[in-house]
N, C-alpha and C positions, 0 to 999 in steps of 0.2 A: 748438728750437735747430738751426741748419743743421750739419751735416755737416763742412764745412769753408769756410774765409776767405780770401778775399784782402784783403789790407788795402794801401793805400795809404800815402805817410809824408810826404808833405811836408803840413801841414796836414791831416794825420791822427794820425799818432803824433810829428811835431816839427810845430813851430809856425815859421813863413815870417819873423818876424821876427830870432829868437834861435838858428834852430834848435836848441833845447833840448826836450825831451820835453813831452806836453801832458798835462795832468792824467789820470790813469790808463792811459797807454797803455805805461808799463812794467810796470804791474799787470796788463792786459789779454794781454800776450804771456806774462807768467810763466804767467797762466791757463791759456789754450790750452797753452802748457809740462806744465804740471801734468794736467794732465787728456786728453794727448795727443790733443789736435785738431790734424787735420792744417792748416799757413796756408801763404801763401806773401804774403811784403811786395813789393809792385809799384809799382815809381815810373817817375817821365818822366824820371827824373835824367839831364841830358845836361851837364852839368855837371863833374862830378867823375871820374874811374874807377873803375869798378867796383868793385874791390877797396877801393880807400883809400875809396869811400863806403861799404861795405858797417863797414870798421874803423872809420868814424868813430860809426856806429850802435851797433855793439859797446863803443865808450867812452864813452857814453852812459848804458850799463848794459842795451842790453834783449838780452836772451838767445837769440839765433839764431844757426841756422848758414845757411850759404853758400850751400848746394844749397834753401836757403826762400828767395833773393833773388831777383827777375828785375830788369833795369831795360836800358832801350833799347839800350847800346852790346852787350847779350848779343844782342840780336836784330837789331840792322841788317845784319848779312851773310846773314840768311835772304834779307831784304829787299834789298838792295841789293848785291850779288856787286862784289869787289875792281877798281878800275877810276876811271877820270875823272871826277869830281866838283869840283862848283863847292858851295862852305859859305858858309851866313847863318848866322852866328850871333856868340859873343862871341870874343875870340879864344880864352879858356881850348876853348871849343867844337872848334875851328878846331886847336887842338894834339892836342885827345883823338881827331879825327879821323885826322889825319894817324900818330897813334902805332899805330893801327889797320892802318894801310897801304896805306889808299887815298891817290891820285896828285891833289892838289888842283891845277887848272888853271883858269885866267882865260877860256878860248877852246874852245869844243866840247869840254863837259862831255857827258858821259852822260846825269849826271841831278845834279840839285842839292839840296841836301840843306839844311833848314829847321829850323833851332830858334830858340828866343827870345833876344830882345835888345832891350832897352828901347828904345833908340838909332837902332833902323831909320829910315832916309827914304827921300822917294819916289823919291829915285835906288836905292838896297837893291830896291825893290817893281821901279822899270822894269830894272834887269837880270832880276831873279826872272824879271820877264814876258818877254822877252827871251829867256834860254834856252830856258824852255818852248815860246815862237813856233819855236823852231828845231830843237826836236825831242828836249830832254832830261826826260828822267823827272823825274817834282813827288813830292820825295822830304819828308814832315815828319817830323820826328822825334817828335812825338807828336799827338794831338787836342785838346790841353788849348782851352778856349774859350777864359776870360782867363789871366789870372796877377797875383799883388798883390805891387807893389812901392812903398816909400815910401808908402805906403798912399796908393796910387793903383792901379786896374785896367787893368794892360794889352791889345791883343789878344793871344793865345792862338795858339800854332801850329797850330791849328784852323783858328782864326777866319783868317790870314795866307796858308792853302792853301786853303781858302774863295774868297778873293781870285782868286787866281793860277787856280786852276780856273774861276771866274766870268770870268776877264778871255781865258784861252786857249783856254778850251774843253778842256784837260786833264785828267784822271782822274789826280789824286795819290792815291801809296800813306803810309799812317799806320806807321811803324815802331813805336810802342809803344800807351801806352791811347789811345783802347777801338778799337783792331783787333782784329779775331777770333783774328789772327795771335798777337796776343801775348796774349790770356787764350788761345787753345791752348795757347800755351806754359806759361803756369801750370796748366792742369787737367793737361797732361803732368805736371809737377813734383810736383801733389796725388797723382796714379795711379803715383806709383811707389812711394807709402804705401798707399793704399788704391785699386784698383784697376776699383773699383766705384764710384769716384766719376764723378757727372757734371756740368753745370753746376746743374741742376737743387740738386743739394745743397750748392751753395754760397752764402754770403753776401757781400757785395764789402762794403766801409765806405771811402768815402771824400766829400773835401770840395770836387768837383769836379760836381756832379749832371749838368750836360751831358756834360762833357767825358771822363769815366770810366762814370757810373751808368747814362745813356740807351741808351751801346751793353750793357753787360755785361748789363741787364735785356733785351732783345731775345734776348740767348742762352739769357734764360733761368734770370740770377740771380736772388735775393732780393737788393734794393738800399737798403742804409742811407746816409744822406746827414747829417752830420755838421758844425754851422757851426760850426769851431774853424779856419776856415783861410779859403778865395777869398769866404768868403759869410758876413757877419752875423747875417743871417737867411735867414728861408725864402719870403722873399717871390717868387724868381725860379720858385721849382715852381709859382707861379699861372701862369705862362706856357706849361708844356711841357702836350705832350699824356693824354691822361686814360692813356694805357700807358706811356707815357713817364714818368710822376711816381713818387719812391722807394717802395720802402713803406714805411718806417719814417725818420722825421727828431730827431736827438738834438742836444743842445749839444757835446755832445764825444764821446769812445771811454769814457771814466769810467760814463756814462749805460747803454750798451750792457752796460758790462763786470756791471752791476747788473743787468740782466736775467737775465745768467747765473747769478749767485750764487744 
């Protein structure tokens, strides 16, 4: 049994259609409750803020506190310091920014800052390229590969800084999963429980295998991959490389929570 958890939520412990809880994953947190393991829940949520996403999890029913949360808007000022920015993203995005206190401008941007949005065209892509040509920071807000919406697969703000780096020759930075920056951020959160924790004794579970599990195993995780969310099956882990592939692949969190018991 690992040590301690990161778990992921959006098609891990809620489900991308309902977001509603997914079969065991408020049994699975009471666990770790109960038997005081240390977790920390880790999302790409760029969405919502912080706080009101973190209550919305809490009326849900699953039992955490606050200081076990991380999710990108905690971390984009490590990443990206107060200042000129140009936003891709939806408008909700576009306001959670702004409320932050960065200065969103149309014309020599800083750095430009990337989240999802189903709607992008290739005008969205040639401004992207555009800044970047002129010298602003390739700012994504997460690495996610795809994203599933209307159950259809999107690109991934991965896969869309992927792009923009391929197209300008750019080095963009990832503000949340799987930057090293932000599981720091959570083995910090784990160590101020137990302080001998390293990544080495942690488990990650989530239903993202590129886009979260490929980097979090290079640091060193044990990597569960979970298809109750972007992925049916498990067919996409015939693709990655023999270090790269999870160790463990379950149907849901319910699956794992049975190993424990």
């Amino acid at each position: 049994m690992a040590k301690a958890y990161f778990i992921d939520v959006q098609g891990t412990l809620i489900d991308d259609i309902n977001e509603k809880p997914i079969v065991g994953a408020l049994e699975f947190v009471e666990y770790l409750n109960a038997h005081a393991i240390p977790y920390v829940l880790i999302t790409n949520n760029t969405q919502i803020p912080s706080k009101e996403f973190f209550a919305y999890l809490k009326s849900l029913g699953f039992a955490i506190a606050f200081d076990a949360y991380i999710d990108t808007f905690g971390v984009l000022q490590e990443v990206v310091p107060l200042g000129r920015v140009a936003l891709f993203g939806t408008p909700i995005f576009q306001t959670n920014i702004k409320a932050l206190g960065y200065e969103v401008v149309a014309h020599n941007p800083e750095a430009i800052i990337i989240t999802l949005n189903k709607n992008y065209t290739n005008e969205d892509y040639a401004q992207m390229i555009g800044y970047a040509l002129e010298g602003a920071k390739v700012i994504g807000m997460h690495g996610t590969s795809i994203y599933a919406k209307d159950n259809k697969s999107y690109p991934g703000v991965g896969a869309i800084v992927a792009m923009i780096e391929y197209a300008t020759k750019a080095t963009a930075q990832i503000v949340g999963k799987p930057s090293p920056n932000f599981y720091q951020k959570g083995l910090r959160t784990l160590q101020a429980i137990d302080n001998t924790l390293r990544f080495e004794d942690i488990e990650i579970i989530s239903d993202d295998v590129i886009g979260d599990l490929v980097g979090a195993k290079a640091l060193g995780m044990r990597t569960s991959f979970v298809l109750s969310g972007k992925y049916p099956n498990a067919d996409i882990v015939h693709k990655l490389q023999p270090h790269e592939k999870p160790d463990a692949i379950y149907a849901h969190i319910a699956e794992i929570l049975e190993t424990l018991e």
